[in-house]
gemmi code that builds the backbone of each chain (N, CA, C; Angstrom):
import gemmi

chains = {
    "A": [
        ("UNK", (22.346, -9.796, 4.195), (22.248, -9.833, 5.657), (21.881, -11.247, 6.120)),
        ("UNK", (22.438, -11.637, 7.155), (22.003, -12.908, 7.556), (21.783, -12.611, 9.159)),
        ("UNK", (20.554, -13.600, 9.562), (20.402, -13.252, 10.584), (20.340, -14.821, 11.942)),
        ("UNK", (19.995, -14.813, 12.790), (19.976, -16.386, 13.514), (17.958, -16.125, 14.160)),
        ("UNK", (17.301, -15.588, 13.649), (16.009, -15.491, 14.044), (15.290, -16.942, 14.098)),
        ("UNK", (15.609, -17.430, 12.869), (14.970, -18.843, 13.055), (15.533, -19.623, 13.618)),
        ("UNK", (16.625, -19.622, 14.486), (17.226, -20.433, 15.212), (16.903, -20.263, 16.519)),
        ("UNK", (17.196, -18.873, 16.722), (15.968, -18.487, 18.332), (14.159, -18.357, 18.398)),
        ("UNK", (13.845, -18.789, 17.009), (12.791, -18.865, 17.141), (12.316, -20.382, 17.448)),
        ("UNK", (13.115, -21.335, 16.928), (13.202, -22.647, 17.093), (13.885, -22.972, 18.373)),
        ("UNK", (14.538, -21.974, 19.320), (14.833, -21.844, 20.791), (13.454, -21.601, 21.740)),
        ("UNK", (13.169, -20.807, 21.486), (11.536, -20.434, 22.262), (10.701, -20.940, 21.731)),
        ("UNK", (10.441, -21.672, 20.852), (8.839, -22.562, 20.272), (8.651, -21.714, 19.365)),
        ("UNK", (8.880, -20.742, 18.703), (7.581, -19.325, 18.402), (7.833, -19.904, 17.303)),
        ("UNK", (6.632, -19.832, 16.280), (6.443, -19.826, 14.419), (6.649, -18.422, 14.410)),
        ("UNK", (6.767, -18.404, 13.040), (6.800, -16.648, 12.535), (5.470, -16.479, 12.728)),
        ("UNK", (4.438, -16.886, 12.712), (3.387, -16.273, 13.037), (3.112, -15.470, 14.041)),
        ("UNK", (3.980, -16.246, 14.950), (3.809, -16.073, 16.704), (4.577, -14.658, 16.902)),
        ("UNK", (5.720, -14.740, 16.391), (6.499, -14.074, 16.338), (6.154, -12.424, 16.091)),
        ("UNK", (5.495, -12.505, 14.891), (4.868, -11.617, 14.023), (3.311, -10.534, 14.887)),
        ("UNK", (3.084, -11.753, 15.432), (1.730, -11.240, 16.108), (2.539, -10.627, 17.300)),
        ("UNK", (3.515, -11.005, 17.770), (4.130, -10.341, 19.124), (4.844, -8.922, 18.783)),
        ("UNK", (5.156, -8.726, 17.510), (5.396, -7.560, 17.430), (4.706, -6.789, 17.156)),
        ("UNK", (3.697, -7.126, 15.774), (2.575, -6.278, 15.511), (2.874, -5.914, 13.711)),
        ("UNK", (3.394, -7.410, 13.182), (3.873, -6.979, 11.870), (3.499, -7.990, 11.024)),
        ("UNK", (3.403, -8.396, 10.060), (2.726, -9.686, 9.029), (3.895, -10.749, 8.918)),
        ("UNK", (3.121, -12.001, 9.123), (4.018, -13.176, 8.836), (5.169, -13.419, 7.657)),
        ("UNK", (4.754, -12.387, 6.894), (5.834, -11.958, 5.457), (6.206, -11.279, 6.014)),
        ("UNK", (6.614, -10.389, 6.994), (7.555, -9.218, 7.248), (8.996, -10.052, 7.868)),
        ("UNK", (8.312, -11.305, 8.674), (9.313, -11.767, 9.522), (10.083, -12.808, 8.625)),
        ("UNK", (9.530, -13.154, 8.184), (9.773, -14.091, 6.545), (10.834, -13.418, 5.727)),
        ("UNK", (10.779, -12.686, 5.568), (11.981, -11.706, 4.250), (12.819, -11.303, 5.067)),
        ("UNK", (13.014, -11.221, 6.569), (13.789, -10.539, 7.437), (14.441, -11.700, 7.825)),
        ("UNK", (14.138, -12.942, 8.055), (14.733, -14.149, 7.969), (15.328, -14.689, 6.974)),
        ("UNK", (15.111, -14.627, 5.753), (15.590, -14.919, 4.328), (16.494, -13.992, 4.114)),
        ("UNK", (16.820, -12.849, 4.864), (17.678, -11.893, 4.182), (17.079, -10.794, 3.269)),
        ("UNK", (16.227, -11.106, 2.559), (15.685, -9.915, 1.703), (14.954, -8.589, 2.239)),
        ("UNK", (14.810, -8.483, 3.728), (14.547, -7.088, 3.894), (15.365, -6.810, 5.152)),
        ("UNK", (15.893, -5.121, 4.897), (16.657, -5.296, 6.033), (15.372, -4.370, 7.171)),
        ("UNK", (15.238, -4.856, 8.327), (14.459, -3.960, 9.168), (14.726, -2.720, 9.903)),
        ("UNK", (13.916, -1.969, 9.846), (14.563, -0.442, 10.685), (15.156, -1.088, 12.104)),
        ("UNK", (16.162, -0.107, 12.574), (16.564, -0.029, 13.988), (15.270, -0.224, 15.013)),
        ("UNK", (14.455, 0.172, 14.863), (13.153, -0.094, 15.823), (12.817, -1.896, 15.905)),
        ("UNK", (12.568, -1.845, 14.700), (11.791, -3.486, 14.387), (12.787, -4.150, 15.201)),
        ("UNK", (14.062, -4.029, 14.306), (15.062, -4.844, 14.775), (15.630, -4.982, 16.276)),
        ("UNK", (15.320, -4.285, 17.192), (15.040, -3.819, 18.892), (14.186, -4.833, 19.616)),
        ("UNK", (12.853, -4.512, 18.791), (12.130, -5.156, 18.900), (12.312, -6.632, 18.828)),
        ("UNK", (12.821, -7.608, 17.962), (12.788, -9.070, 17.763), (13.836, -9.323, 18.803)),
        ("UNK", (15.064, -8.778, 18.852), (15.771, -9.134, 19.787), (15.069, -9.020, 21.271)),
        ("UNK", (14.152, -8.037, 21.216), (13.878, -8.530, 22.789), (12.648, -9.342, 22.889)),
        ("UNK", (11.771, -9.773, 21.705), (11.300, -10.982, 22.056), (11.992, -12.313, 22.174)),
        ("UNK", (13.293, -12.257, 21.396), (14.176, -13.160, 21.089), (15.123, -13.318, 22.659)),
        ("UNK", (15.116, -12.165, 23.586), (15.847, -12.128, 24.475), (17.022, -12.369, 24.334)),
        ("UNK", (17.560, -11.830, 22.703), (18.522, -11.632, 22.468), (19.190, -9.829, 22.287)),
        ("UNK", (21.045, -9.926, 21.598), (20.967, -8.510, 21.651), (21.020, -8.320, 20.293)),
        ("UNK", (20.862, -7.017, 19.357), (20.591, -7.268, 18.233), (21.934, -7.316, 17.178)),
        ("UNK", (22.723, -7.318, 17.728), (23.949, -7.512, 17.171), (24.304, -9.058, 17.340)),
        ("UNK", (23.614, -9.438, 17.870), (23.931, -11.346, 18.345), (22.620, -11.734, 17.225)),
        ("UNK", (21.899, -11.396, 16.267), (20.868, -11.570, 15.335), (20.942, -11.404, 14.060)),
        ("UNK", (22.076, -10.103, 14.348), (21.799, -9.363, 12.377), (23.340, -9.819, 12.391)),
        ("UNK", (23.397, -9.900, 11.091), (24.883, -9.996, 10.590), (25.177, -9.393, 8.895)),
        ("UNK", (26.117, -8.390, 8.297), (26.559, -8.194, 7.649), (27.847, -8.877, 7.195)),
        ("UNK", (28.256, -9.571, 6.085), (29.241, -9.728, 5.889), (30.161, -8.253, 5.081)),
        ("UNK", (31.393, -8.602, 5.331), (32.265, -7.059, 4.861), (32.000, -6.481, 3.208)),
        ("UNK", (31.728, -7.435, 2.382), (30.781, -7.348, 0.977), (29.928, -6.223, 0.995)),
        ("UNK", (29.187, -6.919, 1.520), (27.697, -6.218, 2.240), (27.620, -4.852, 2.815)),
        ("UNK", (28.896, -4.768, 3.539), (28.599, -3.151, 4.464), (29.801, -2.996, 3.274)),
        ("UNK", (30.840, -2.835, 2.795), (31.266, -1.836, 1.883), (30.183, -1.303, 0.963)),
        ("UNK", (29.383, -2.508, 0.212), (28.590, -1.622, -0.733), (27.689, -0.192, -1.079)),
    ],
    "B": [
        ("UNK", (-14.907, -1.254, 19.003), (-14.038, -1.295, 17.641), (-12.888, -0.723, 17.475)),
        ("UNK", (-11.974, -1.181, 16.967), (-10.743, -0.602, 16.900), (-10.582, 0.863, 16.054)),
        ("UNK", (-9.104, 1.605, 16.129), (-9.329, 3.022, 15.948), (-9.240, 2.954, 14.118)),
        ("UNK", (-8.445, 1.625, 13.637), (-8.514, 1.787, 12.352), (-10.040, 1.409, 11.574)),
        ("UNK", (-10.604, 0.505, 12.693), (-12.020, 0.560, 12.000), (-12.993, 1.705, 11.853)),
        ("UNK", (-12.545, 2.463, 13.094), (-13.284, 3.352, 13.070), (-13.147, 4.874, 11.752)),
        ("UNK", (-12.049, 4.771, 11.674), (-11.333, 5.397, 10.464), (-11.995, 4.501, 9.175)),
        ("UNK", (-11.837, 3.914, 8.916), (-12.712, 3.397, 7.375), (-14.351, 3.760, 7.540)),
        ("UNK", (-14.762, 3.717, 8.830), (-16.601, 4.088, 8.323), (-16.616, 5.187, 8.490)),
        ("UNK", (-15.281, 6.084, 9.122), (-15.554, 7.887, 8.516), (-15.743, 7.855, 7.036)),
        ("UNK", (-14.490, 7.276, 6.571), (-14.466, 7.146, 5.021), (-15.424, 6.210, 4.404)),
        ("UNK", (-15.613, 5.449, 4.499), (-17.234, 5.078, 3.977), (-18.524, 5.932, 4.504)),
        ("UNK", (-18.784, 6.524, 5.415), (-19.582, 8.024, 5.339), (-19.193, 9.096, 4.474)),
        ("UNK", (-18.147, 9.375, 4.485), (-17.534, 10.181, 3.623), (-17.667, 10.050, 2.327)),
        ("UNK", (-17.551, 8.842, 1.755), (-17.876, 8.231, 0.057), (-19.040, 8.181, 0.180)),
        ("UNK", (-20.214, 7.689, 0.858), (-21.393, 7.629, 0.746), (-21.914, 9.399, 0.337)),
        ("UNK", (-21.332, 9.547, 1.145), (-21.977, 11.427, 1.093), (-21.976, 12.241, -0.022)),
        ("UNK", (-20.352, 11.787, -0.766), (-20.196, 12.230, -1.687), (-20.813, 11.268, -3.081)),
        ("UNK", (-21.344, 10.312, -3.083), (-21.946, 9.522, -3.958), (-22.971, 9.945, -4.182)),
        ("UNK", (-24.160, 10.419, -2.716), (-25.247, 10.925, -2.666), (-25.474, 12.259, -3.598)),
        ("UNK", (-24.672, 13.232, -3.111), (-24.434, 14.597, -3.455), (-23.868, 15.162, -5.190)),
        ("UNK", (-23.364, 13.777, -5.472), (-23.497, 13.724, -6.920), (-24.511, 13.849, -7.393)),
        ("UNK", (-25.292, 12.373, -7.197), (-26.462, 12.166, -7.744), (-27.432, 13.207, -7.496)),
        ("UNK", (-27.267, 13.617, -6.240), (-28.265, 14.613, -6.100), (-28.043, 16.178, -7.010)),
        ("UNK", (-26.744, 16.552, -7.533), (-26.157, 17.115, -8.794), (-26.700, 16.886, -9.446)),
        ("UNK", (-26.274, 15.679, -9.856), (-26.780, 15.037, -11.343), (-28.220, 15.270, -11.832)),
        ("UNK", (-29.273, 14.877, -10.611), (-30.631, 14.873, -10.877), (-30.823, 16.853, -11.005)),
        ("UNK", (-30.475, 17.422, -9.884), (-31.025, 18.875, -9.960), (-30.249, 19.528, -11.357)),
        ("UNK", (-28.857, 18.866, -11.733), (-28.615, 19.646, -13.118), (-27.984, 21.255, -12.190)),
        ("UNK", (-27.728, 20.952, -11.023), (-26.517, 22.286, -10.377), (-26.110, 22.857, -11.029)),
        ("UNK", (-24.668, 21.946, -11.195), (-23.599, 22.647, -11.764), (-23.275, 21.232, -13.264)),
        ("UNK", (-22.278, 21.521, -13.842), (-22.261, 20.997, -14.805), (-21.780, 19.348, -14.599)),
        ("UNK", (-22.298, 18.581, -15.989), (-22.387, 17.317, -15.530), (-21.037, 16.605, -15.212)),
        ("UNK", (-20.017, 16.942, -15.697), (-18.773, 16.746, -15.371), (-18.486, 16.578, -13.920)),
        ("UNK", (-18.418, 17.698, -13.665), (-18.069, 18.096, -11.866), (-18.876, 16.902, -11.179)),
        ("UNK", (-20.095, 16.767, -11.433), (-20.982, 15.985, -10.774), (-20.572, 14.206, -10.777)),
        ("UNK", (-20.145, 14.288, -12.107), (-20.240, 12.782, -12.079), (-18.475, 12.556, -11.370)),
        ("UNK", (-17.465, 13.659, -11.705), (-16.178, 13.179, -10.891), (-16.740, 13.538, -9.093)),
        ("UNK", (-17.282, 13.669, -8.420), (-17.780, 13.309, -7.441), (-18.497, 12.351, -6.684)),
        ("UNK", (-19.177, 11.947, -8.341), (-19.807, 10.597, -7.723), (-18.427, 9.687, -7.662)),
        ("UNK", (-17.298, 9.789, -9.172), (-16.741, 8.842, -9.151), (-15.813, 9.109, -7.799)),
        ("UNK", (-15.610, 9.919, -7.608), (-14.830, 10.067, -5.732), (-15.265, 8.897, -5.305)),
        ("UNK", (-16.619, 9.478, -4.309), (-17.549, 8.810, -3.815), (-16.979, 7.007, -3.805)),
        ("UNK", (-17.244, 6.901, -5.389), (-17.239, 5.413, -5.188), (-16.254, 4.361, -4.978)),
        ("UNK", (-15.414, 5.528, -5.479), (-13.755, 4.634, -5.376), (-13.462, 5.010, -3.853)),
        ("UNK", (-13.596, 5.927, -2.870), (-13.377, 5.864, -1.776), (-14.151, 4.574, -0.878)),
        ("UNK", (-15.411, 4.310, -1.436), (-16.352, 3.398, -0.870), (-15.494, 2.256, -0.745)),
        ("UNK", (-15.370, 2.036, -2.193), (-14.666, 1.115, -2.482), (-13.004, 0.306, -1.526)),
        ("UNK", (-12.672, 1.637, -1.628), (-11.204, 1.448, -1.191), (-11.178, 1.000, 0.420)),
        ("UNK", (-12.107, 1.932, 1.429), (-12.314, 1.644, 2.765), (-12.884, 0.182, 2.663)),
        ("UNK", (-13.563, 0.052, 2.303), (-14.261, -1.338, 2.118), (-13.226, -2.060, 2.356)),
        ("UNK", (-12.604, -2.449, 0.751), (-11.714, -3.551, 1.142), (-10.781, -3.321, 2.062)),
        ("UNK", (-10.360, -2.213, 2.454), (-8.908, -2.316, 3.797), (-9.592, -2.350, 5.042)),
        ("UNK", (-11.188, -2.297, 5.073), (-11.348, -2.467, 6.573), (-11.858, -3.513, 6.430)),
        ("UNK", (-11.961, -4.793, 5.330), (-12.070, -6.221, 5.190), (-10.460, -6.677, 5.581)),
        ("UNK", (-9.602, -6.377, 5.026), (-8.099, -6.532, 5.071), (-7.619, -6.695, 6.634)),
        ("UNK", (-7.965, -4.938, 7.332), (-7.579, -4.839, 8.330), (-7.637, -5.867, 9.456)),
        ("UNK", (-8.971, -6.673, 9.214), (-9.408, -7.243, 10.431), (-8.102, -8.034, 10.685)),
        ("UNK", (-7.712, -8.950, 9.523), (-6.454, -9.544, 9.708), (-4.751, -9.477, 9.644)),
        ("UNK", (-4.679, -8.000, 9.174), (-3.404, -7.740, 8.964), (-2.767, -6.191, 9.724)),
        ("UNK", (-1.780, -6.306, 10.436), (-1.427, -5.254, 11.292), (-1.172, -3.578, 10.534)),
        ("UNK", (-1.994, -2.853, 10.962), (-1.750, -1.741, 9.810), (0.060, -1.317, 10.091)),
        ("UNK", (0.288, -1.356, 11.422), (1.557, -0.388, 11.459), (2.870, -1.327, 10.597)),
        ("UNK", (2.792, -2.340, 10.410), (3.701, -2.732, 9.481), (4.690, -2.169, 8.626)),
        ("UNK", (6.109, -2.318, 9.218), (7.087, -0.998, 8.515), (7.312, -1.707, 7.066)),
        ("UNK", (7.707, -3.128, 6.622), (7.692, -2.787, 5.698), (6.254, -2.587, 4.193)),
        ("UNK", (5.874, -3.051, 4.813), (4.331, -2.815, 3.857), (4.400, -1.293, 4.038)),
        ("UNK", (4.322, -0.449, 4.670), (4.053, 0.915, 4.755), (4.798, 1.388, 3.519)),
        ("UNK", (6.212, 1.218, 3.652), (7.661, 1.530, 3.017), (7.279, 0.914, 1.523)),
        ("UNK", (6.586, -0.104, 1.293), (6.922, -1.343, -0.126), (5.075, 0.018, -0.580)),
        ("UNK", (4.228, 0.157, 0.368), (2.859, 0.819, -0.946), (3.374, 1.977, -0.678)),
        ("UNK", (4.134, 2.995, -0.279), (4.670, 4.191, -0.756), (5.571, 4.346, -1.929)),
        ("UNK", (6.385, 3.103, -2.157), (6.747, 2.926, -3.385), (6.168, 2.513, -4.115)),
        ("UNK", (4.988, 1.500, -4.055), (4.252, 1.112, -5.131), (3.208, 2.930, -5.600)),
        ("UNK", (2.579, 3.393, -4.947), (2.363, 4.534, -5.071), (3.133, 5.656, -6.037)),
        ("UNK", (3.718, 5.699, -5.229), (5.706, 6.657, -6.209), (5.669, 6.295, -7.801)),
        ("UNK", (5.685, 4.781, -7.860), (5.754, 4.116, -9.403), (4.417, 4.569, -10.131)),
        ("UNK", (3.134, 4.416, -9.502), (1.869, 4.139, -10.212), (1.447, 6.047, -10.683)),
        ("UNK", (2.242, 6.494, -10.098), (2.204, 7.943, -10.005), (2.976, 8.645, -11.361)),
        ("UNK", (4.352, 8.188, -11.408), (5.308, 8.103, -12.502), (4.755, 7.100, -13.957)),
        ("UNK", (4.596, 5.820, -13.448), (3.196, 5.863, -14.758), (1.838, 6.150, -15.041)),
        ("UNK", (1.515, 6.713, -14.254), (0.041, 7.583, -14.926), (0.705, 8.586, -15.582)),
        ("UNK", (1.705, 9.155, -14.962), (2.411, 10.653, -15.666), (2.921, 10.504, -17.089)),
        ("UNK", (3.633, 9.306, -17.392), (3.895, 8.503, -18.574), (3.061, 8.351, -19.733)),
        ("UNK", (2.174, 7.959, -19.135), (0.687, 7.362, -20.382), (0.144, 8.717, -20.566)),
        ("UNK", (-0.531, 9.681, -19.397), (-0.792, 10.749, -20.198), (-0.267, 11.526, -20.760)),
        ("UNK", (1.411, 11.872, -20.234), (2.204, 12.414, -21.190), (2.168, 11.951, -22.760)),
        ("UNK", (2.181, 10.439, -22.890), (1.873, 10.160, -24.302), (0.652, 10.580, -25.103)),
        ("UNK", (-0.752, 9.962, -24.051), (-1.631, 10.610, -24.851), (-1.754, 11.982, -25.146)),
        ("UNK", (-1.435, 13.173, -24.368), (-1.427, 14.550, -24.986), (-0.566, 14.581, -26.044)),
        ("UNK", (0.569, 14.098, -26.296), (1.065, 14.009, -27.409), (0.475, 13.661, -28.515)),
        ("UNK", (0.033, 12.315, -28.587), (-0.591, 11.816, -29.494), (-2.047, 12.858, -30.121)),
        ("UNK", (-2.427, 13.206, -29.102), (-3.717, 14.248, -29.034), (-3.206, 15.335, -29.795)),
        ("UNK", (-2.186, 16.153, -29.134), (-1.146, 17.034, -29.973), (-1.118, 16.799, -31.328)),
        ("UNK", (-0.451, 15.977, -31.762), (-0.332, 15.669, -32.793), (-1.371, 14.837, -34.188)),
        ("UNK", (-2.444, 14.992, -33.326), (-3.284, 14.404, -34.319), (-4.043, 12.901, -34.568)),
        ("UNK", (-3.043, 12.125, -33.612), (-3.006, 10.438, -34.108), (-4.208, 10.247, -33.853)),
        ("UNK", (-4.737, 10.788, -32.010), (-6.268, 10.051, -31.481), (-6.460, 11.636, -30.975)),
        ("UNK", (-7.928, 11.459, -30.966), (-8.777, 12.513, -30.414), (-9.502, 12.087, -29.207)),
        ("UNK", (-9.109, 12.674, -28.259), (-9.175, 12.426, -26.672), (-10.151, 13.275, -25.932)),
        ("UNK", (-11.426, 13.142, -25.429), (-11.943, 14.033, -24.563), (-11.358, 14.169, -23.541)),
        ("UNK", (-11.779, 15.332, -22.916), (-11.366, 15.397, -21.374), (-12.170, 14.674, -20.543)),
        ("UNK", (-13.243, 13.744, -20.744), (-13.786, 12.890, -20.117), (-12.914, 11.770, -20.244)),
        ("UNK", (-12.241, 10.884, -21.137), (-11.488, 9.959, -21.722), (-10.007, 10.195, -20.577)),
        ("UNK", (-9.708, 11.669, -20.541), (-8.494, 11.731, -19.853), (-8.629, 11.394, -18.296)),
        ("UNK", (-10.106, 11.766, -17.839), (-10.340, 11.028, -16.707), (-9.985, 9.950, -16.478)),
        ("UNK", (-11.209, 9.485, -17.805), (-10.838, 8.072, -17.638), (-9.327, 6.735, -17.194)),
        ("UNK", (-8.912, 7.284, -18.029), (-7.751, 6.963, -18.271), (-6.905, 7.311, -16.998)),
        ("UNK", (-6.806, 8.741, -16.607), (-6.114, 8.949, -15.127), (-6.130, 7.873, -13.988)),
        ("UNK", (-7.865, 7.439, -14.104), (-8.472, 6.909, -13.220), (-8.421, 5.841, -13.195)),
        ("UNK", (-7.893, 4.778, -14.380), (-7.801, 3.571, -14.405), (-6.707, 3.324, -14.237)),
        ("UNK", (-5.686, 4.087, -14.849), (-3.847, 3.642, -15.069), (-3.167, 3.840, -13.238)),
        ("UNK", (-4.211, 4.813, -13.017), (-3.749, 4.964, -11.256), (-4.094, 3.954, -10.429)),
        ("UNK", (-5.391, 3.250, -10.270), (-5.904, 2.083, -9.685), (-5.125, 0.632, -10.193)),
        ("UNK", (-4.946, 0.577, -11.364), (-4.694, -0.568, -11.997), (-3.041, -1.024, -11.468)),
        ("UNK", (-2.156, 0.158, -11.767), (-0.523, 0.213, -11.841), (-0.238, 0.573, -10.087)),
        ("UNK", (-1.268, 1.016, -9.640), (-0.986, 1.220, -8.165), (-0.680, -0.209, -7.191)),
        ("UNK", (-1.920, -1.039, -7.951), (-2.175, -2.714, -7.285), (-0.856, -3.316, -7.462)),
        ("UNK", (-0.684, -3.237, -9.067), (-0.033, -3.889, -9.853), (1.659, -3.731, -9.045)),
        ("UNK", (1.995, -2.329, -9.082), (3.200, -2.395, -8.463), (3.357, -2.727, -6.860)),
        ("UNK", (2.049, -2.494, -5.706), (2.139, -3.214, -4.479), (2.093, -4.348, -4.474)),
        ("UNK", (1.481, -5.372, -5.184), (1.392, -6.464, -5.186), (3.082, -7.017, -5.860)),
        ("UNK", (3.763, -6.655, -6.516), (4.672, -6.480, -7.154), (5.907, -6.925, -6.115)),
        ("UNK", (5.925, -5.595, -5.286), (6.966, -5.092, -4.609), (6.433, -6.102, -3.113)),
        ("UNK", (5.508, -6.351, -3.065), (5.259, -7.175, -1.686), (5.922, -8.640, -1.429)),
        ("UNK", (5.633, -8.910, -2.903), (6.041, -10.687, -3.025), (7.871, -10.488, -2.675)),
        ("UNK", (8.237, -9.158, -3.630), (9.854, -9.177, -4.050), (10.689, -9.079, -2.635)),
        ("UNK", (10.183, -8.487, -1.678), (10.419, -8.102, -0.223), (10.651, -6.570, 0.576)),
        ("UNK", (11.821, -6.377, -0.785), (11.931, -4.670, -0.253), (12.254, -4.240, -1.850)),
        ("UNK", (12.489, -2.891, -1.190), (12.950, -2.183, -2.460), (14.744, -1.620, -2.395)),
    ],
}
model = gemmi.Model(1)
for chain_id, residues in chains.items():
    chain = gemmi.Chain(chain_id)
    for i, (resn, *xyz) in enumerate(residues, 1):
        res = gemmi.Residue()
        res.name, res.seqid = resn, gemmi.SeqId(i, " ")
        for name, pos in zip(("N", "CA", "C"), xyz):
            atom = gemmi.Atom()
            atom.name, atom.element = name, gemmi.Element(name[0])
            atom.pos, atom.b_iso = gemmi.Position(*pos), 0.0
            res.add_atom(atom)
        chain.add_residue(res)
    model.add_chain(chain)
structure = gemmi.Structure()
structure.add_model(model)
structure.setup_entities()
């Protein structure tokens, strides 16, 4: 999964810290969700996009690899 | 105070009580010494456990989906190996190799569960998901 979080996070100022505290989740949660290694529930993922004031399909990305598997 | 703090000093009342109520077993000679002392050991590992997560808590968000998701699996695993090791030792017991009390099997329950429980959250936390 690839996502553009650190790019809108580097749009609004926010560290993952910031980020993290605005949702209510640990600076490693937002960390592995940025790296790709965790994918987040439909909730979480709701969630960042609308701190991101983005939509969450403009954030997450699957390549076709990825969703066949 | 917050509602999760308030939840750990139930449970540290709760371990205290049951720490007390051992000992207080233990000394009157109740019921048998077994029963008594796996109550104290309740007791202390609950003490224990609230302790450190309402040291933890102050700084880390409990509702966290994936930490929730990563120690239910670390749990799941530490569960499947305690089941492992004592499956072996009754065998071994079975068969003769070592002679095992049922105090020893405590033991042993009680350590391989604490030890492999850490071992696989700490594990599965660094790795990201499962």
């Amino acid at each position: 999964m690839n996502t553009r979080i650190k790019e809108l996070r580097a749009k609004y100022n926010l560290t993952q810290e910031q980020l993290a505290n605005k949702i209510g989740v640990r600076r490693e949660t937002i960390l592995f969700i940025e790296s790709g290694k965790y994918n987040p529930s439909l909730k979480l993922a709701f969630q960042i996009a609308k701190e991101l004031n983005s939509k969450v399909d403009k954030i997450f990305f699957f390549n076709e690899e990825e969703l066949e598997r | 105070m917050n509602k999760n703090n308030s939840k750990y000093n139930y449970l540290i009342a709760l371990g205290s009580s049951l720490v007390i109520a051992g000992i207080f077993m233990i000394a009157m000679q109740l019921i048998r010494e077994q029963v008594s002392s796996s109550i104290l050991s309740m007791g202390i590992t609950i003490i224990i456990i609230a302790t450190f997560r309402k040291m933890r808590n102050k700084a880390i968000p409990e509702n966290d989906e994936r930490i929730r998701k990563l120690s239910m699996y670390g749990l799941g695993y530490s569960w499947i190996t305690t089941f492992l090791v004592i499956t072996i030792f009754f065998w071994f017991d079975y068969f003769g190799f070592v002679k095992i009390t049922t105090q020893q099997y405590y033991s042993v329950i009680f350590v391989t569960m604490i030890i492999s429980a850490i071992v696989f959250q700490k594990f599965l936390y660094n790795k990201g998901d499962v």
